[in-house]
N, C-alpha and C positions, 0 to 999 in steps of 0.2 A: 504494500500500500504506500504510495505515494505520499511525502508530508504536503501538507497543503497549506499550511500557516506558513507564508512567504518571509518571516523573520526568521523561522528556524531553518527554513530549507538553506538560505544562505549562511546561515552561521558558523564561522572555522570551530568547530566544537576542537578540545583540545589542541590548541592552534603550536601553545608555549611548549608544551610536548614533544610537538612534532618537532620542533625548531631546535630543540636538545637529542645530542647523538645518544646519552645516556638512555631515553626512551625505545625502545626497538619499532620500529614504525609497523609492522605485523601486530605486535601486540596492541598499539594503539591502535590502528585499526578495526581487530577486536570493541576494542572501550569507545569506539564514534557508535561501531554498531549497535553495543548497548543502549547507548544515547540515544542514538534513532530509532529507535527500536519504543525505547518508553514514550518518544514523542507519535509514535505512530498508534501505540495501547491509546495513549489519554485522546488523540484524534478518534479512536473508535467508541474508545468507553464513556469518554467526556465526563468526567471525574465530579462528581455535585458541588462537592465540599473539601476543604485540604485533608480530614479523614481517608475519603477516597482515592487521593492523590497521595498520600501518603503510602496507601498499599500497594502501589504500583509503583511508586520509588524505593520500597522495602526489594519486590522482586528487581528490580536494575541494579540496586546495591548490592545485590546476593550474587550476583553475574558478576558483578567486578570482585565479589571476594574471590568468586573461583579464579578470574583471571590471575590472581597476584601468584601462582608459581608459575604461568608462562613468561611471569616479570624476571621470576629469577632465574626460568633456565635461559635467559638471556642476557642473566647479571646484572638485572635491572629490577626495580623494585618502585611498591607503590610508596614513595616517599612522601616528606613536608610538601617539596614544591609540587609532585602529582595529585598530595590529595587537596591542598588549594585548587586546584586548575580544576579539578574534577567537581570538587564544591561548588567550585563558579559555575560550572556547567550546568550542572544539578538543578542553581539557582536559576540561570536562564532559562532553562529549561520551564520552572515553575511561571516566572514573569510573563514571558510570552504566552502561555495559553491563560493567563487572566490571575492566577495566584501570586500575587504582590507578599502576601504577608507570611508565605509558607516561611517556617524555620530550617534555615540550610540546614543544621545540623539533624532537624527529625525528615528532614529527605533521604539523607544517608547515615541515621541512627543505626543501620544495623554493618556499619561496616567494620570491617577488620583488618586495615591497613590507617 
């Protein structure tokens, strides 16, 4: 399914990532898909309340825990400056589809990196 909110479709989602050789760009890749992936759920499901939207950033952040050992069979790891970048994502991600007041951090409450 195609994103259809013309803010997200353009958005370099992990842009500062990509720009660090430390990142493995496979693995990011991965982590945009995630991204896209939850903005394509909240386009179908279209979330009522940040309750709702919260349960469908709980599954995106579960997908990024799994990723963190392809972080390291590449000697790379979800770090300070990935899991900022990632937060920020997280947060645009919220912004754009109309959740101004979601709390970064119970977007990605259940993470592990």
């Amino acid at each position: 399914m195609p994103i259809t909110n013309p803010q997200v479709a353009k958005y370099p989602f992990l842009q500062q990532l990509y720009a660090d050789d430390y990142f493995p760009d496979h693995v990011l890749d991965k982590c945009r898909a995630v991204l896209l992936e939850l903005c394509e759920r909240i386009e179908a499901e279209r979330p009522a309340d940040l309750a709702a939207l919260y349960l469908l950033t709980e599954r995106a952040t579960a997908e990024f825990n799994a990723l963190e050992a392809e972080f390291e069979a590449a000697d790379s790891e979800i770090e300070t400056v990935a899991r900022e970048e990632i937060a920020e994502d997280f947060g645009f991600v919220a912004d754009a589809y109309g959740f101004e007041d979601a709390d970064i951090e119970e977007l990605i409450a259940g993470r592990e990196w």
